[in-house]
mmCIF file of the N, C-alpha and C atoms, coordinates in Angstrom:
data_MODEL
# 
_entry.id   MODEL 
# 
loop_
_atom_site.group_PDB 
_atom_site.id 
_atom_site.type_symbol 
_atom_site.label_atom_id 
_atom_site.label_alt_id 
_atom_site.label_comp_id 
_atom_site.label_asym_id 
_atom_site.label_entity_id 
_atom_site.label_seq_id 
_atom_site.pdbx_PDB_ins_code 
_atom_site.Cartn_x 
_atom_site.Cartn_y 
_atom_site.Cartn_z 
_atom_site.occupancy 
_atom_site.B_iso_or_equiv 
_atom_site.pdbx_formal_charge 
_atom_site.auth_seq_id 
_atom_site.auth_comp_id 
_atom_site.auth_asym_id 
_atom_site.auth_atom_id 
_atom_site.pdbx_PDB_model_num 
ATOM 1   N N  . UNK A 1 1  ? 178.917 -27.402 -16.861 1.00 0.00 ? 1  UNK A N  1 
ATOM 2   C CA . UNK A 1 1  ? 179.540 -26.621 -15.830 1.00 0.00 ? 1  UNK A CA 1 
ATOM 3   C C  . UNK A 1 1  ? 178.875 -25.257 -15.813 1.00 0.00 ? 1  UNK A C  1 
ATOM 4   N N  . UNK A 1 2  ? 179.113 -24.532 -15.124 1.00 0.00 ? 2  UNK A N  1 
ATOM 5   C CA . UNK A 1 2  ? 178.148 -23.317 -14.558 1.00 0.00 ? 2  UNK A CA 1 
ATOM 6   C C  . UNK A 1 2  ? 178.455 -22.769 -13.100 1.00 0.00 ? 2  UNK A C  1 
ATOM 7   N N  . UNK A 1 3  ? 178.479 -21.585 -12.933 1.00 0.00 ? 3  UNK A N  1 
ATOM 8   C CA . UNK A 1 3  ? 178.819 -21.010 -11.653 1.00 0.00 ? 3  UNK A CA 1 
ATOM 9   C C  . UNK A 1 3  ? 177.692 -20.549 -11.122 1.00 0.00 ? 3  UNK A C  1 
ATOM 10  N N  . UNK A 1 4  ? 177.728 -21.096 -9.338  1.00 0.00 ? 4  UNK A N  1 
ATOM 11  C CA . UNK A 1 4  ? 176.435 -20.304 -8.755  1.00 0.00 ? 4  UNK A CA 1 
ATOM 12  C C  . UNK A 1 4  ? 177.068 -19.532 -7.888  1.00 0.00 ? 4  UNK A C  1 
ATOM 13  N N  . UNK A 1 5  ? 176.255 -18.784 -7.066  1.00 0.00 ? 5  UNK A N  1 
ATOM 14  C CA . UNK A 1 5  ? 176.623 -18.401 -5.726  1.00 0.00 ? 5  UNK A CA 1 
ATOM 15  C C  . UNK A 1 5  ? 175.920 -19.700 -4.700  1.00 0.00 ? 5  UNK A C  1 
ATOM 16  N N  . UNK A 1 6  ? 176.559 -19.925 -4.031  1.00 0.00 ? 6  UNK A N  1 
ATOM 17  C CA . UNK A 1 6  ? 176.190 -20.566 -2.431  1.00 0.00 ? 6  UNK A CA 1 
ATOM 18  C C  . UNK A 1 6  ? 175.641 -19.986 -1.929  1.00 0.00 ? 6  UNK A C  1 
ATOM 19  N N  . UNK A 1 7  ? 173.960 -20.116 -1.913  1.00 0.00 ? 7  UNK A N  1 
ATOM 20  C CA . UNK A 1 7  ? 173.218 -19.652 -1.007  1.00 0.00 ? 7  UNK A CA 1 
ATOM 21  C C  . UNK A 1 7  ? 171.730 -20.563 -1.517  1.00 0.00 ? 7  UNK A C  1 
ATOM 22  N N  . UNK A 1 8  ? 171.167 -20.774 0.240   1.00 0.00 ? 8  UNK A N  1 
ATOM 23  C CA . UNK A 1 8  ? 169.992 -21.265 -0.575  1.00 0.00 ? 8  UNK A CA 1 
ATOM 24  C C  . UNK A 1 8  ? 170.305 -23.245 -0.804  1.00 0.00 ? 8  UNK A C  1 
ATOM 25  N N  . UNK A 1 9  ? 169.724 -23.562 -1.430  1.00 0.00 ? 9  UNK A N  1 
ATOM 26  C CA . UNK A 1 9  ? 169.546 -25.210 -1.547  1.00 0.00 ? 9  UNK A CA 1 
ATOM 27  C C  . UNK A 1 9  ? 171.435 -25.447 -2.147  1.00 0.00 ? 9  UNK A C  1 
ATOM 28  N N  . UNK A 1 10 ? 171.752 -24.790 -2.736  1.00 0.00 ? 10 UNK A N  1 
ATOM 29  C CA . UNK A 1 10 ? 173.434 -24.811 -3.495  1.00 0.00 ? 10 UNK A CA 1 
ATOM 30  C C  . UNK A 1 10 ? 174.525 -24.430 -2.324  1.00 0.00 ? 10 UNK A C  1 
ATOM 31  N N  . UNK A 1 11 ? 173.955 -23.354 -1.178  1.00 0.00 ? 11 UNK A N  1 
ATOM 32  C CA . UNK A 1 11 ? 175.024 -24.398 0.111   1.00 0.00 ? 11 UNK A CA 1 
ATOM 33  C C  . UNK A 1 11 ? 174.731 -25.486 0.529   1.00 0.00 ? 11 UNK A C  1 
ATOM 34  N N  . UNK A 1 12 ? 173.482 -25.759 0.375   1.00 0.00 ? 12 UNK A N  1 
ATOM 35  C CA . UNK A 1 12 ? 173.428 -27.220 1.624   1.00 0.00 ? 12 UNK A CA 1 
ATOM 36  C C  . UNK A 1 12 ? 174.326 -27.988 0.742   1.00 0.00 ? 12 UNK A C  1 
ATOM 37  N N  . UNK A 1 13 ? 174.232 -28.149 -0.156  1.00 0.00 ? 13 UNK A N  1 
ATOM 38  C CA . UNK A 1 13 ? 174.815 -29.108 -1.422  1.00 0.00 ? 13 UNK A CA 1 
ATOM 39  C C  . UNK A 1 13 ? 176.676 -29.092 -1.145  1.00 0.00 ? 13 UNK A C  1 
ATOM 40  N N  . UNK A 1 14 ? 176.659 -27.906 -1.328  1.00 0.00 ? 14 UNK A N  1 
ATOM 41  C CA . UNK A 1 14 ? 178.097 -26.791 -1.351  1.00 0.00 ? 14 UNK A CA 1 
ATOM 42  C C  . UNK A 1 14 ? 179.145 -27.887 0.203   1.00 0.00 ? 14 UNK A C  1 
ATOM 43  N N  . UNK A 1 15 ? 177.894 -27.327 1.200   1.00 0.00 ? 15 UNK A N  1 
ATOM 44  C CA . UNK A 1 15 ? 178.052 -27.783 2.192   1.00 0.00 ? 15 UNK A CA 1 
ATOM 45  C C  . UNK A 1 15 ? 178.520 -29.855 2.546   1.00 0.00 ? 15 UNK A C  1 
ATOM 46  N N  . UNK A 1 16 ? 177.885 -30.128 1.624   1.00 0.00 ? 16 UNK A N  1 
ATOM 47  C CA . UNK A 1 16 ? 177.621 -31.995 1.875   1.00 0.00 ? 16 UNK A CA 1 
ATOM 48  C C  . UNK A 1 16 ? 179.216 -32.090 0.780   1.00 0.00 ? 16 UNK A C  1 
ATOM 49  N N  . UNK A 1 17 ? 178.870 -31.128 0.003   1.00 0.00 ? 17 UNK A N  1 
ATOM 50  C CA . UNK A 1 17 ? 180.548 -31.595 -0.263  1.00 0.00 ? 17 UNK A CA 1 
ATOM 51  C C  . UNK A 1 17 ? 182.203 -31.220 -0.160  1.00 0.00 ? 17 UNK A C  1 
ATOM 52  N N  . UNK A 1 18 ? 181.925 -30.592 1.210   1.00 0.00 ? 18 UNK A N  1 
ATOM 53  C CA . UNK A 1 18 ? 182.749 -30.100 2.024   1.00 0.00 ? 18 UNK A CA 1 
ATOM 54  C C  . UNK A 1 18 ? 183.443 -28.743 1.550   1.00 0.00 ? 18 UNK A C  1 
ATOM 55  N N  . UNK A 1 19 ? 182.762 -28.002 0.439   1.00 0.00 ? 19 UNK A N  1 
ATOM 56  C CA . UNK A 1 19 ? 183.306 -26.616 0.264   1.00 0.00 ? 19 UNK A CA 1 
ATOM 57  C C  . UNK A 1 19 ? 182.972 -25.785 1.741   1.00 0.00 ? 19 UNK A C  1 
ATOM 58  N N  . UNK A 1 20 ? 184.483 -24.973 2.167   1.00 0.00 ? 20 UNK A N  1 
ATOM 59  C CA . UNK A 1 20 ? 184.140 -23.927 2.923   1.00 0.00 ? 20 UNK A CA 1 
ATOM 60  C C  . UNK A 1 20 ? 183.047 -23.066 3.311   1.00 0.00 ? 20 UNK A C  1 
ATOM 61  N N  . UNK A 1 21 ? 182.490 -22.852 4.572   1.00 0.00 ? 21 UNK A N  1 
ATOM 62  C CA . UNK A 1 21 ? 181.549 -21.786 4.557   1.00 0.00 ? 21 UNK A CA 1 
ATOM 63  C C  . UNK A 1 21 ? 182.067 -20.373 4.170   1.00 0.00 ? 21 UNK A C  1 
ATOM 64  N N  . UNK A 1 22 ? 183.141 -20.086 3.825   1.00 0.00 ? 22 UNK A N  1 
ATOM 65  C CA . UNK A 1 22 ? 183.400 -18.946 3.566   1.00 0.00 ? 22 UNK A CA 1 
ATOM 66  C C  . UNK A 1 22 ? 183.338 -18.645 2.349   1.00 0.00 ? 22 UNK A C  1 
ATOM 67  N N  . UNK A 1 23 ? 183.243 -19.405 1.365   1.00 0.00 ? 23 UNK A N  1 
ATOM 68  C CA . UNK A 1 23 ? 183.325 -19.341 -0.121  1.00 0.00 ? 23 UNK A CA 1 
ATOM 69  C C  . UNK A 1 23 ? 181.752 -19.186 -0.658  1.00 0.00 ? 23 UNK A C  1 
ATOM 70  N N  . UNK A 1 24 ? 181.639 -17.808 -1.191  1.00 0.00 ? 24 UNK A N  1 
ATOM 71  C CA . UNK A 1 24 ? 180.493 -17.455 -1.858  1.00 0.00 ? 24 UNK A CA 1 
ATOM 72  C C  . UNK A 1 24 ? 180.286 -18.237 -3.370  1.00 0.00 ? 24 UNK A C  1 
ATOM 73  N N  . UNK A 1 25 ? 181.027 -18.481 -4.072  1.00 0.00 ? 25 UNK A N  1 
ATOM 74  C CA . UNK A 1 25 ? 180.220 -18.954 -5.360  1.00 0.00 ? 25 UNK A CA 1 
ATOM 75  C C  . UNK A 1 25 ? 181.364 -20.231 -5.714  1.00 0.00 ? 25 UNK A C  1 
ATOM 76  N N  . UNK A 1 26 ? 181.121 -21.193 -6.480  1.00 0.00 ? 26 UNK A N  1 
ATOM 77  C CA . UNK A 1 26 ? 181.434 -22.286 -6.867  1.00 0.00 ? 26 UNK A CA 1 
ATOM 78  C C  . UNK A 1 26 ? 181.480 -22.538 -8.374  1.00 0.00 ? 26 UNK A C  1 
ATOM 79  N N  . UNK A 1 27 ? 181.891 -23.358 -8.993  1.00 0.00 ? 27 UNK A N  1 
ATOM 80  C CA . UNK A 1 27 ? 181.779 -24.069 -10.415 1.00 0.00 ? 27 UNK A CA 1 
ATOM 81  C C  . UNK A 1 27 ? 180.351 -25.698 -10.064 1.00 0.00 ? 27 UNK A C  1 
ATOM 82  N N  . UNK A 1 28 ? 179.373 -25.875 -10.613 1.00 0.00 ? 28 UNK A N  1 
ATOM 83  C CA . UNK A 1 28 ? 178.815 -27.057 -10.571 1.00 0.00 ? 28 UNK A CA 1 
ATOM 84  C C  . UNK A 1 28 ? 179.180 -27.457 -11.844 1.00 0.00 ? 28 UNK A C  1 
ATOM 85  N N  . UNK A 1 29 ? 179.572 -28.862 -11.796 1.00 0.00 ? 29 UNK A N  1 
ATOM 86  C CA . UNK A 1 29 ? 179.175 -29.604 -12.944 1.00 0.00 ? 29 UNK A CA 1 
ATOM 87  C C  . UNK A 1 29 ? 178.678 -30.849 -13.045 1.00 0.00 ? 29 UNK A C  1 
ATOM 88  N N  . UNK A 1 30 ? 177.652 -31.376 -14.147 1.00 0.00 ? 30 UNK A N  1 
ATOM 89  C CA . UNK A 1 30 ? 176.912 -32.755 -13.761 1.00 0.00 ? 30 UNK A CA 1 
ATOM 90  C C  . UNK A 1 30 ? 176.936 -33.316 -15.827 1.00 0.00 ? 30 UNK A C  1 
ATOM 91  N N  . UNK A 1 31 ? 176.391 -33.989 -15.248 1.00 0.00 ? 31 UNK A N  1 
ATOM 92  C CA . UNK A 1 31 ? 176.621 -34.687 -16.977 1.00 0.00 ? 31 UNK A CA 1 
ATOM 93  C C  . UNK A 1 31 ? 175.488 -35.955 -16.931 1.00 0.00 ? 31 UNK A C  1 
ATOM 94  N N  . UNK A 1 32 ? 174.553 -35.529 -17.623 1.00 0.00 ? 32 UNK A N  1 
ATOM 95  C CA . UNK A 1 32 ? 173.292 -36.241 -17.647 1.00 0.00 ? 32 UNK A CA 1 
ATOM 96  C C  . UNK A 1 32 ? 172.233 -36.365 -16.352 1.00 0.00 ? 32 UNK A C  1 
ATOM 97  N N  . UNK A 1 33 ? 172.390 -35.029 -15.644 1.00 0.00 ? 33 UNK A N  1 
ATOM 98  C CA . UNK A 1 33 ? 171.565 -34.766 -14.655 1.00 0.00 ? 33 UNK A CA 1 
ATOM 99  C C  . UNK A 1 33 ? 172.149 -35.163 -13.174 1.00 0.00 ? 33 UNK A C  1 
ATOM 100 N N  . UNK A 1 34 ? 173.500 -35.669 -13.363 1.00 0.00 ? 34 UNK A N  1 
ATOM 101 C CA . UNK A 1 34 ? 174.295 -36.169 -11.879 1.00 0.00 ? 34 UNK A CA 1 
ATOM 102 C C  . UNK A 1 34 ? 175.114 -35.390 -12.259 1.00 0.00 ? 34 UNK A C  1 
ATOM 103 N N  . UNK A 1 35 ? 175.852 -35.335 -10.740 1.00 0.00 ? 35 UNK A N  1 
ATOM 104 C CA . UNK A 1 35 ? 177.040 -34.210 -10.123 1.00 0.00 ? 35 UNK A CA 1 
ATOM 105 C C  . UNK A 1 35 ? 177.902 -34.743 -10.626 1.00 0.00 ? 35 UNK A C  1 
ATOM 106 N N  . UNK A 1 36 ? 179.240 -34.544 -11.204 1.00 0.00 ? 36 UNK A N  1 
ATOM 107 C CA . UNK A 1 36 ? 180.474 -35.228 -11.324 1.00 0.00 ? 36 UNK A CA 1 
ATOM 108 C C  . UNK A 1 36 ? 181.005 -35.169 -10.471 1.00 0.00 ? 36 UNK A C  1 
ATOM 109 N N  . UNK A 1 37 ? 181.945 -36.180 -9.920  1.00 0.00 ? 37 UNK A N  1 
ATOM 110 C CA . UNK A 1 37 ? 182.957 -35.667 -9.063  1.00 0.00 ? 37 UNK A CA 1 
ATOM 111 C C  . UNK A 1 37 ? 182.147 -35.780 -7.547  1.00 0.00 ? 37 UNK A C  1 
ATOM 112 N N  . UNK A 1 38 ? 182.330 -34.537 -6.926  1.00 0.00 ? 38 UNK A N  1 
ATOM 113 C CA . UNK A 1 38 ? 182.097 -34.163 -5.828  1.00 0.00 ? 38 UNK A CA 1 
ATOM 114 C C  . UNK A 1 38 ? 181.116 -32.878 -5.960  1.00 0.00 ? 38 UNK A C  1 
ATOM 115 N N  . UNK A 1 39 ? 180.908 -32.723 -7.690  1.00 0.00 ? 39 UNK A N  1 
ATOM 116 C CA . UNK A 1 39 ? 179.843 -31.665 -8.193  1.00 0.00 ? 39 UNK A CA 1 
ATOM 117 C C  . UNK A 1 39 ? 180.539 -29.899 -7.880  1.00 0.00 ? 39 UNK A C  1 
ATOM 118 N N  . UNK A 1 40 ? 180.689 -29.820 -6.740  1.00 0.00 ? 40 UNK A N  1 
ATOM 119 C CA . UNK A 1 40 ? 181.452 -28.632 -6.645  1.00 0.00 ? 40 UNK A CA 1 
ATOM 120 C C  . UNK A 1 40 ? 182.908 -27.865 -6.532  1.00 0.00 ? 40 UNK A C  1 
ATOM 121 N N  . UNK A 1 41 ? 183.292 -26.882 -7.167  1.00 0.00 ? 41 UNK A N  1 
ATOM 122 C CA . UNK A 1 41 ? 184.533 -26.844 -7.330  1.00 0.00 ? 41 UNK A CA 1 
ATOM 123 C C  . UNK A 1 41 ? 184.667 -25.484 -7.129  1.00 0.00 ? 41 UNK A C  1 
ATOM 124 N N  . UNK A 1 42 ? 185.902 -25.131 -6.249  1.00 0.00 ? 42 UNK A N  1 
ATOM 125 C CA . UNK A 1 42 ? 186.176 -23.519 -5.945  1.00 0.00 ? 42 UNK A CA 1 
ATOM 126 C C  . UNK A 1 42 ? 187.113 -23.071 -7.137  1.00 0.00 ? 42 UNK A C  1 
ATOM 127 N N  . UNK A 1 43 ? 187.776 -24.062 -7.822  1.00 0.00 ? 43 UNK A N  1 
ATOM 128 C CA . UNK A 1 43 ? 188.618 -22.945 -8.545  1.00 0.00 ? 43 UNK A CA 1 
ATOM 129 C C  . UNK A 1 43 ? 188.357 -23.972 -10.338 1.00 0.00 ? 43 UNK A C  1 
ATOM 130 N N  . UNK A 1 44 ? 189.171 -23.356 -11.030 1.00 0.00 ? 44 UNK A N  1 
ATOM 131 C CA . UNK A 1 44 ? 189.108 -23.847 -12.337 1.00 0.00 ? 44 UNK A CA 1 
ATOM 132 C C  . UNK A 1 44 ? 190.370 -25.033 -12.494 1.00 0.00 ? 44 UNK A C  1 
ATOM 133 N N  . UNK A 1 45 ? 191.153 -25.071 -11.537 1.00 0.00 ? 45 UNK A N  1 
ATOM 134 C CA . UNK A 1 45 ? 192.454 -25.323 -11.502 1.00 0.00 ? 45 UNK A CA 1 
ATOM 135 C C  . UNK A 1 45 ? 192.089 -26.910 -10.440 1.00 0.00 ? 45 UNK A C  1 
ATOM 136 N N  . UNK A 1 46 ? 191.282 -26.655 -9.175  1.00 0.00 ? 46 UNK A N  1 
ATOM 137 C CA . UNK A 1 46 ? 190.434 -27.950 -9.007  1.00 0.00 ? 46 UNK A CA 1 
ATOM 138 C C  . UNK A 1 46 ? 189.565 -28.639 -9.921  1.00 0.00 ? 46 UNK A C  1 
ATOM 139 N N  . UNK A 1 47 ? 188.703 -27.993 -10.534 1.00 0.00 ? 47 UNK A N  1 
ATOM 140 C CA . UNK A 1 47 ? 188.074 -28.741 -11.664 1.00 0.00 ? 47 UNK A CA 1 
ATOM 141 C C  . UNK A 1 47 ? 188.447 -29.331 -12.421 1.00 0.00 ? 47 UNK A C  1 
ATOM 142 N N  . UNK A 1 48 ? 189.874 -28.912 -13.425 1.00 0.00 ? 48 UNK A N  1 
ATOM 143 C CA . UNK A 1 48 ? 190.307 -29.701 -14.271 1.00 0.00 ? 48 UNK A CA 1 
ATOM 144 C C  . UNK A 1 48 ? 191.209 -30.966 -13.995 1.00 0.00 ? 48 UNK A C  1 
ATOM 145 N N  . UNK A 1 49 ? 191.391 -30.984 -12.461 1.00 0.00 ? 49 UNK A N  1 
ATOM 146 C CA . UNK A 1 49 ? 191.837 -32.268 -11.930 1.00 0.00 ? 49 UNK A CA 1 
ATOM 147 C C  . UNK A 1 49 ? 191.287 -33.519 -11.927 1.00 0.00 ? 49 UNK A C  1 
ATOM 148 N N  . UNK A 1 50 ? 189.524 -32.844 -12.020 1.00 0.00 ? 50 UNK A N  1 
ATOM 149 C CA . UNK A 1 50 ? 188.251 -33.799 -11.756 1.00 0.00 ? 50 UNK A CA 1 
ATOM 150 C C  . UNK A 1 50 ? 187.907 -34.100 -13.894 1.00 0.00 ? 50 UNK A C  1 
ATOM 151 N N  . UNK A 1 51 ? 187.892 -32.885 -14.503 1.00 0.00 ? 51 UNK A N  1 
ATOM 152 C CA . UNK A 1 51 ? 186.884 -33.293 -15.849 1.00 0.00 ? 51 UNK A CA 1 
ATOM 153 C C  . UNK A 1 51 ? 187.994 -32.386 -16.523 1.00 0.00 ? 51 UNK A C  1 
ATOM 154 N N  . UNK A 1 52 ? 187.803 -33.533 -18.303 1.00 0.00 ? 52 UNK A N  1 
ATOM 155 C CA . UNK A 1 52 ? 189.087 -32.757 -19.205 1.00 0.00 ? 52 UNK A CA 1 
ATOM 156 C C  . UNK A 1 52 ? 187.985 -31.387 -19.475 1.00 0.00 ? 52 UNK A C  1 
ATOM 157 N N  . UNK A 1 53 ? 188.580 -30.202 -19.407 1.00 0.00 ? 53 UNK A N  1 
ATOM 158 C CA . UNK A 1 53 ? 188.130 -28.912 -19.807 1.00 0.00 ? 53 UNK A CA 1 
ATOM 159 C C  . UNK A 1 53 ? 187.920 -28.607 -21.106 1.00 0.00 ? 53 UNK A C  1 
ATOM 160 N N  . UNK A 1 54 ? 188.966 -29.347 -21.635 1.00 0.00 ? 54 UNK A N  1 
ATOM 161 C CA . UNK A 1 54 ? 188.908 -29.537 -23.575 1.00 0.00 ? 54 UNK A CA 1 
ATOM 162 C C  . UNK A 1 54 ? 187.654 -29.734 -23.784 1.00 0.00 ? 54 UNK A C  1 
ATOM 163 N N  . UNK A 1 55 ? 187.056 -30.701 -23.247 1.00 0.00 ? 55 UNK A N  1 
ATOM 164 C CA . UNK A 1 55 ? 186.149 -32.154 -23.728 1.00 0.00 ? 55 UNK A CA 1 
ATOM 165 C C  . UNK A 1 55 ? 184.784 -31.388 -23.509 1.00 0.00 ? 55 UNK A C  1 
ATOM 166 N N  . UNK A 1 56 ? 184.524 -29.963 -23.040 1.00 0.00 ? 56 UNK A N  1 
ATOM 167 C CA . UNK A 1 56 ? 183.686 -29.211 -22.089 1.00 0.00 ? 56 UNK A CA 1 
ATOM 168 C C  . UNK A 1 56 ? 182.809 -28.946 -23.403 1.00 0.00 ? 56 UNK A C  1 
ATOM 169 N N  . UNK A 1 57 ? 181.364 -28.916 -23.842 1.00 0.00 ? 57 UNK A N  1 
ATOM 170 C CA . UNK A 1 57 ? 180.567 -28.241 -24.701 1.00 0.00 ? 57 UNK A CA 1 
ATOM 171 C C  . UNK A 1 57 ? 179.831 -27.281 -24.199 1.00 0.00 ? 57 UNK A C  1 
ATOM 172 N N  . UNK A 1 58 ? 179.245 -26.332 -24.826 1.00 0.00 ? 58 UNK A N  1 
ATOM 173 C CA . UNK A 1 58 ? 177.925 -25.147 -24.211 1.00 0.00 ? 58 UNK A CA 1 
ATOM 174 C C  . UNK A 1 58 ? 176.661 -26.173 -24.221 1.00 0.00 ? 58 UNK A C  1 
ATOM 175 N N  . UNK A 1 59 ? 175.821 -26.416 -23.598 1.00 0.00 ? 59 UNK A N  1 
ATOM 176 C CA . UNK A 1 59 ? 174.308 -26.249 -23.435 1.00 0.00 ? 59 UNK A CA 1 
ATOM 177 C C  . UNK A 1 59 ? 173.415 -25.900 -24.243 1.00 0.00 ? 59 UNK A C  1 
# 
């Protein structure tokens, strides 16, 4: 997991997975080089609906 801003190749992405155009930055997360989920997430509170947060390691 990792936060970007939306701009650049990470809206189009942002975009295909139906985050708002109004929302500047996101959570990505992928797990062995694929998106989980729907890959993008506006809040921390959506994310942990998608992946256990516990289960989360650093890089």
């Amino acid at each position: 997991m990792t936060g970007v801003r939306l701009v650049g190749a990470h809206r189009v992405w942002a975009d295909f997975a139906g985050i708002p155009a109004g929302v500047e930055s996101a959570f990505v997360v992928t797990d062995e080089n694929g998106l989980v989920g729907r890959g993008y997430y506006t809040s921390v509170r959506e994310l942990g609906e998608v992946v256990d947060l516990a289960a989360l390691t650093p890089c």
